[in-house]
C-alpha positions in Angstrom: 61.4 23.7 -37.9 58.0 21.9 -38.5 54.6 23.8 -38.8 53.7 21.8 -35.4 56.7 23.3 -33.8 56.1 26.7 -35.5 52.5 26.9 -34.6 53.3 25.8 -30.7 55.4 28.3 -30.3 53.2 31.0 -32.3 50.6 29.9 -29.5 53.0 30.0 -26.2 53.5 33.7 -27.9 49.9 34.5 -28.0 49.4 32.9 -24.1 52.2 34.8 -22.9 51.2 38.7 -24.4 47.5 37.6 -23.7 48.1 36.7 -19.9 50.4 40.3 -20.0 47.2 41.9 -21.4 44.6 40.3 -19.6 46.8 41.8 -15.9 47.1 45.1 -17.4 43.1 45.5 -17.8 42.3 43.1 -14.7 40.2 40.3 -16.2 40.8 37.6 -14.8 40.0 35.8 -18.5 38.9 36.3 -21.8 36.5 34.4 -24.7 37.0 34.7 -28.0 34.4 33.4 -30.9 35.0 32.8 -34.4 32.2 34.8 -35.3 28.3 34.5 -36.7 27.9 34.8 -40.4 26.5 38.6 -41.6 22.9 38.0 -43.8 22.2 40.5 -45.9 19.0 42.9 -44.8 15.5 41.4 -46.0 17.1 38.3 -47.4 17.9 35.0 -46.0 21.5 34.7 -47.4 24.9 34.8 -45.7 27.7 37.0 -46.9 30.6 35.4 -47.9 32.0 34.4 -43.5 35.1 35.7 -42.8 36.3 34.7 -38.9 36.7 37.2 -36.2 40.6 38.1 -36.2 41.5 37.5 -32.8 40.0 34.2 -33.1 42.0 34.1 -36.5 45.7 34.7 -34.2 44.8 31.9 -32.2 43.8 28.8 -34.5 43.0 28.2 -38.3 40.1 26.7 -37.5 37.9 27.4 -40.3 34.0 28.1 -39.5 31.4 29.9 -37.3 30.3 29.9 -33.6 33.5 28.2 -32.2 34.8 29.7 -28.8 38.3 29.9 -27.7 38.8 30.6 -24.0 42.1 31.5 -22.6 42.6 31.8 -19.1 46.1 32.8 -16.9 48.0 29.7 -15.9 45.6 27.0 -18.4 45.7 25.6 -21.8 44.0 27.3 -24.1 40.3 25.5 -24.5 38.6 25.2 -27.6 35.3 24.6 -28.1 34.4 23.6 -31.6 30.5 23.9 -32.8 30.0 20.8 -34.9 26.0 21.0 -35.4 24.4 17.3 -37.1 23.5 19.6 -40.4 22.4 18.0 -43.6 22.2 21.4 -45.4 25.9 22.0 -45.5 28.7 20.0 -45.5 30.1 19.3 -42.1 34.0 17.7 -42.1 35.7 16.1 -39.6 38.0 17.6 -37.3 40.4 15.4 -38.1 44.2 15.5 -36.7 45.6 19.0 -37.6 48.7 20.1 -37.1 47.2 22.9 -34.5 44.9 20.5 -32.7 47.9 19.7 -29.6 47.9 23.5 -28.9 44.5 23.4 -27.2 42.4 21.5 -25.1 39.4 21.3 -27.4 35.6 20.3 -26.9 32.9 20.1 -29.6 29.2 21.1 -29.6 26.7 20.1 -31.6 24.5 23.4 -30.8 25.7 27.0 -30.3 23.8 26.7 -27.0 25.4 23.7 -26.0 29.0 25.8 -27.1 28.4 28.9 -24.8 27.5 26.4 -21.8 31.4 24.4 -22.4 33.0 27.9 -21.9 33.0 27.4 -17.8 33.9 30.8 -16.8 33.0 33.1 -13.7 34.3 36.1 -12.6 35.3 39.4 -14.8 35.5 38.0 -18.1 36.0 39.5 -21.5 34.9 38.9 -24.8 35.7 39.5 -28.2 33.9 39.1 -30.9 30.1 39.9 -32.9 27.9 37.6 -30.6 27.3 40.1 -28.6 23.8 39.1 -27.2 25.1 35.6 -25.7 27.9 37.4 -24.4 25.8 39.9 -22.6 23.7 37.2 -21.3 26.8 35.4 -20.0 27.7 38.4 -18.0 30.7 39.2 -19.9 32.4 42.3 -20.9 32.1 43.0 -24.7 34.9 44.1 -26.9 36.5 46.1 -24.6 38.8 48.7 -26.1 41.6 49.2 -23.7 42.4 45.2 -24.1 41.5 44.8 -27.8 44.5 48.0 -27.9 46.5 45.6 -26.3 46.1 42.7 -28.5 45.7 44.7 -31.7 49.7 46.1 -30.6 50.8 42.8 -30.4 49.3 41.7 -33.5 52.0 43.6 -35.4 55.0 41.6 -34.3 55.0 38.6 -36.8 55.8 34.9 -35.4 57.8 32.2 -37.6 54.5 30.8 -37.5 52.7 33.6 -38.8 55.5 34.6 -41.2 55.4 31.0 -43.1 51.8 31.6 -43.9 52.5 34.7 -44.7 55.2 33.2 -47.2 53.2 30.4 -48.4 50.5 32.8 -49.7 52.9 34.9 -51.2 54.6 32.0 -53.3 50.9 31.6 -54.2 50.1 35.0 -55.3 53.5 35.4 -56.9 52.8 32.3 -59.4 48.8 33.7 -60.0 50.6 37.0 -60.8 52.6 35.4 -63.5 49.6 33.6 -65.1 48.1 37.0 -65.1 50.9 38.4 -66.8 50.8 36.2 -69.6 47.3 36.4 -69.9 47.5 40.6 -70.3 50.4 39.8 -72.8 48.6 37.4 -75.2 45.5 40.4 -75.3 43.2 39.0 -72.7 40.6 41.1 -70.9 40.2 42.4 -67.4 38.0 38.9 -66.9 40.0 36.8 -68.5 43.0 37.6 -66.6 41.3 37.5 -63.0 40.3 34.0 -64.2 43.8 33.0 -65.4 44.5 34.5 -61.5 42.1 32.6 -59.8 42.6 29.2 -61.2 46.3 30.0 -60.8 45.7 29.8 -56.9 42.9 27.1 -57.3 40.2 28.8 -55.4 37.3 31.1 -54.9 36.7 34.5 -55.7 35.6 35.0 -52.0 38.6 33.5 -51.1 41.2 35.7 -52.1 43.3 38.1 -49.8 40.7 40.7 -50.9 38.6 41.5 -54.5 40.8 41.2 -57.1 42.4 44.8 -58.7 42.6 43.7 -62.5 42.6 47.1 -64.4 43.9 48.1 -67.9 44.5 51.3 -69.3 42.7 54.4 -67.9 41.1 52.7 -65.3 44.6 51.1 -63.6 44.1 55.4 -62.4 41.3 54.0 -60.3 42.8 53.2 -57.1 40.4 50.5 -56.2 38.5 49.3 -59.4 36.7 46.1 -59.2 35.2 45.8 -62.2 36.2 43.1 -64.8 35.8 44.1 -68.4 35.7 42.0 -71.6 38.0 44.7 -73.5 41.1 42.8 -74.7 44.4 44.0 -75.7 44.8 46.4 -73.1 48.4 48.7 -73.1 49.1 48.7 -70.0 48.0 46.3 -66.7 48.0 46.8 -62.5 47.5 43.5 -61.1 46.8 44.2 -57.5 45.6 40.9 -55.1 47.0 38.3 -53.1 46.0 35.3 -51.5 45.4 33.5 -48.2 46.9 30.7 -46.5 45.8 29.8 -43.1 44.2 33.1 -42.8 47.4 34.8 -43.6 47.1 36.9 -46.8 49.6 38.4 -49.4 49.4 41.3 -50.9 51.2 41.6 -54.2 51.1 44.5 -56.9 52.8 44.5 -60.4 51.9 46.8 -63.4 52.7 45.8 -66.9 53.2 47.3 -70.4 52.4 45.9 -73.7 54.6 46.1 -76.4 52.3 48.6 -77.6 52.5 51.2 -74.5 54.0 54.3 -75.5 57.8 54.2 -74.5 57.7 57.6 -71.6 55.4 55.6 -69.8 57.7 52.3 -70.1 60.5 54.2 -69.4 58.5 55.6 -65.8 57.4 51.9 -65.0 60.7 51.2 -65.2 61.7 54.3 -62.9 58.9 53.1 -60.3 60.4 49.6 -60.4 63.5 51.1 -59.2 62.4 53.5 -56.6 60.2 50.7 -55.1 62.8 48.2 -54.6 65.0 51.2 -53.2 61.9 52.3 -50.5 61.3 48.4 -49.9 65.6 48.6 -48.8 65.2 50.9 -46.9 62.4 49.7 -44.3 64.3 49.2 -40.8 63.2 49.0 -37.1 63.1 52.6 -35.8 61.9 54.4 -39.2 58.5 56.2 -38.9 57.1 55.2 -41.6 55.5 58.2 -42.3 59.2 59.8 -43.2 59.9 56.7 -45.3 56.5 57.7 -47.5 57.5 61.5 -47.6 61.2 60.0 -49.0 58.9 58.1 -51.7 57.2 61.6 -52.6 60.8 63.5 -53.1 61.5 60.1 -55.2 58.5 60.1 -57.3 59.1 64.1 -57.7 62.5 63.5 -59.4 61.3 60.6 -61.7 58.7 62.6 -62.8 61.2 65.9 -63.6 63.4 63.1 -65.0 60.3 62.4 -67.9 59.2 66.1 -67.9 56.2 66.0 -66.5 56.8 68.3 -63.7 59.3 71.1 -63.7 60.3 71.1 -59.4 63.2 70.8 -57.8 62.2 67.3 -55.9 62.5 68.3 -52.6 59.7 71.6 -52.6 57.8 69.4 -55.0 57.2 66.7 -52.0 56.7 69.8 -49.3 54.5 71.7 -51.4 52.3 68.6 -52.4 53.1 68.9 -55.8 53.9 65.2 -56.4 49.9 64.3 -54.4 47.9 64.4 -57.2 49.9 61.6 -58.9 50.6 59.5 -56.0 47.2 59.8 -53.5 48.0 57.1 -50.8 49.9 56.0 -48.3 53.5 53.5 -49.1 51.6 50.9 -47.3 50.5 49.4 -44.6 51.1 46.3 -42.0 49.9 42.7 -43.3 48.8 39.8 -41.5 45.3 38.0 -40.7 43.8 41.2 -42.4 44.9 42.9 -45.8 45.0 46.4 -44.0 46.3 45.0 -40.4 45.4 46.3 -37.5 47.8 48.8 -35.2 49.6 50.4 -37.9 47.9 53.7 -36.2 49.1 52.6 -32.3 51.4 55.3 -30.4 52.0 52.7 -27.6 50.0 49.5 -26.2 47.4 51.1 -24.6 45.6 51.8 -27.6 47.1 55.7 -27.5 46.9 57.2 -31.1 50.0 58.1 -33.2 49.4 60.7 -35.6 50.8 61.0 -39.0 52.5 63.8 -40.2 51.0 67.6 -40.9 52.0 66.9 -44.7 50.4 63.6 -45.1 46.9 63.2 -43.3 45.6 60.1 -44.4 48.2 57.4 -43.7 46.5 53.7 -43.1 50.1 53.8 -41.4 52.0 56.1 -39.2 53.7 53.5 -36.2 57.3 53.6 -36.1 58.6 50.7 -37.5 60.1 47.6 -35.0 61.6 44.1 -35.3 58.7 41.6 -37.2 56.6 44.0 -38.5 55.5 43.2 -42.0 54.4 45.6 -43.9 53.8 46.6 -47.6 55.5 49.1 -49.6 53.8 50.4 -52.5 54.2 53.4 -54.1 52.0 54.6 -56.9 52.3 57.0 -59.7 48.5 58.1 -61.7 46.9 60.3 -64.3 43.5 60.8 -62.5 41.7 64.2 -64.3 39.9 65.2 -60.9 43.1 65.4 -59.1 44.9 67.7 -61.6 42.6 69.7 -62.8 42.9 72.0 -59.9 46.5 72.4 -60.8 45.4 73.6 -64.6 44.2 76.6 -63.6 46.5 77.0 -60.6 49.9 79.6 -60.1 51.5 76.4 -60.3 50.1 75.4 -63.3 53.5 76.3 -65.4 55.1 73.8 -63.0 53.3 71.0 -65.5 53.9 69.7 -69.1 50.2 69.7 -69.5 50.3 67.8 -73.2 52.7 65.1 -71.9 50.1 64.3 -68.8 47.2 64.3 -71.1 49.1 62.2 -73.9 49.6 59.5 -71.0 46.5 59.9 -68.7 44.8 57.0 -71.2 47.2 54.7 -70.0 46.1 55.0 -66.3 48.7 54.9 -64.0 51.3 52.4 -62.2 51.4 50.7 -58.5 54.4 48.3 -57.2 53.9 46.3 -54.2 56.4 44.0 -52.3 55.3 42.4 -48.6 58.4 43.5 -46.2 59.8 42.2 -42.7 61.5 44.6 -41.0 64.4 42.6 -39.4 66.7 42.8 -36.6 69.2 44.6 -38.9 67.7 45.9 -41.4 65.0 44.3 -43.6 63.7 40.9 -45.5 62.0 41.8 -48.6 59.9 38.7 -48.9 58.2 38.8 -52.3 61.3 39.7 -54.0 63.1 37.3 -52.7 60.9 34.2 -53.1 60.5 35.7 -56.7 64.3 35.4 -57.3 63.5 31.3 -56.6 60.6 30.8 -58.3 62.3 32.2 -61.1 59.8 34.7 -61.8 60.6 38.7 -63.0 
């Protein structure tokens, strides 16, 4: 099927759950914008403008100020702001592939925008104008809809699933030209260069800020720093990119020749177990059992090297196996990096908890049909998280020299981007790997 065809349906999706929503919290329509741009305090500079999400499920219509209004029983309308600026450039609309899904209308002032929208009656709005939408008598962000639509969010279209593939053939190939970068002894700079020009775009325009870290601090979970240190031992490559909003989000740690061979041998072990986790995704999993499964599995690699000295299954329940692996397996994947209603009990915006032995999931949902999500387990030497175990009753439970002989080499993260399916589950990255030819 075409991307027209794909994109039509994605949109007769989106009217159909947004009609359903809009009944369930009796408005009788709702406006969303694209967003105004964030300027930093005391200065006269934009941030780098990222586009309201809900706008973002709707159209890739890149910019600020637009409006999309959706109302029961109507073509969607959407009203494009397309000032006369000589400060920045200003393109054509054009013919895009997305352009027969609405009814659109262009403005050349944001004034002139808000006046197009046409609306009376109880109206909603989403989005970080809040002042014009106050002054237009709407409702703004309200919670029990935004539930609604943040639920729905989570079941990925064919649409929304092509981006989503399309930006991880892109991230896959940057990942690659990272690789070989790492191997012939580049630094942390180099290689987010050799990433970047991979993908042929802006820093700012990545899924998110690039994770390039080698050695000791691939144990910082979200270093952002870029070093010029070369030769590095060991490499986590953690970024992605973005294709019609949709982003990828793609982890792979590397060795050099010169990495000591225990830790090669548990990158090796963490490749393994991640492909098995990734397997094992399928509709009606919590996912907060399939992390607790990748705890009991990181507890027996680690007894497997020596490091910790547990039978696998206490080592999970007692939290034995935290220190070395801090986060969550993963979380769901879309318009944003972390998507929304991974936390969602149920439509109406109800809260599902995650388990007593694992507080801090990003997400806790059970899993269903089209969710995509990412699995990524991790496995660190960070200092501050085991020294309480030094001194601890446990303490004998650790092959303290071993964990201190590898906590220079940092740590390791694998990350794949997974569908669950019908049946079971698509792992996406892995597969489109396999074509490309690359791993």
């Amino acid at each position: 099927m075409c991307i027209s065809d794909l994109f039509q349906n994605h949109v007769n999706i989106r009217q159909r759950t947004t009609e359903d929503a809009l009944q369930f919290t009796k408005f009788d329509a709702l406006v969303i914008s694209s967003g105004c741009p964030f300027t930093y305090f005391s200065d006269d500079c934009d941030a780098p403008f990222r586009r309201t999400p809900h706008f973002s499920h709707w159209t890739p219509m890149e910019g600020a100020h637009h409006l999309l209004v959706i109302k029961p029983g109507s073509k969607p309308k959407l009203i494009r702001y397309a000032p006369d600026d000589y400060w920045y450039e200003q393109s054509p609309l054009g013919n895009p592939f997305w352009a027969n899904a609405f009814e659109i209308y262009e403005a050349t002032t944001i004034e002139a925008a808000w006046d197009a929208i046409g609306l009376t009656g109880h109206v909603a709005y989403i989005g970080n104008e809040t002042e014009l939408a106050e002054k237009a008598a709407f409702e703004v962000n309200p919670g029990d809809l935004t539930a609604r639509l943040d639920w729905e969010r989570a079941y990925k279209t064919d649409y929304e699933v092509s981006c989503i593939e399309e930006a991880i053939v892109l991230g896959l190939k940057a990942h690659e030209a990272g690789r070989l970068a790492f191997l012939n002894g580049a630094s942390e700079l180099e290689i987010h260069q050799a990433y970047t020009q991979s993908i042929g775009c802006l820093d700012h325009e990545l899924a998110f800020s690039s994770i390039v870290a080698m050695n000791e601090k691939s144990a910082t979970l979200h270093y952002e720093n870029k070093r010029t240190l070369r030769n590095g031992k060991t490499l986590v490559l953690d970024c992605g990119a973005t294709v019609r909003g949709y982003r990828s989000d793609i982890t792979r740690t590397f060795a050099s020749p010169a990495c000591d061979y225990r830790f090669k041998f548990l990158l090796a072990g963490m490749e393994k177990l991640e492909r098995e986790l990734a397997n094992s995704v399928r509709p009606g999993l919590p996912f907060g059992e399939l992390h607790h499964v990748a705890h009991i599995k990181i507890a027996t690699l680690l007894r497997e090297v020596g490091i910790l000295y547990a039978d696998p299954e206490e080592a999970a329940k007692k939290g034995w196996t935290r220190p070395f692996f801090p986060h969550g397996l993963g979380h769901h994947l879309g318009i944003q990096c972390h998507d929304v209603g991974g936390k969602l009990a149920s439509p109406d915006g109800t809260p599902q908890p995650p388990p007593e032995n694992h507080p801090t999931l990003r997400n806790t949902r059970t899993l269903e049909a089209g969710h995509l999500v990412t699995i990524e387990p991790g496995l660190y030497f960070i200092p501050m998280l085991l020294k309480p175990y030094r001194g601890g009753s446990d303490s004998n439970l650790f092959d303290w020299a071993l964990i201190d002989e590898l906590t220079p080499l940092g740590g390791i993260r694998i990350e794949d981007n997974v569908i669950a399916t019908e049946n079971g589950s698509r792992n996406i990255t892995r597969e489109l790997e396999v074509k490309l030819g690359i791993g």
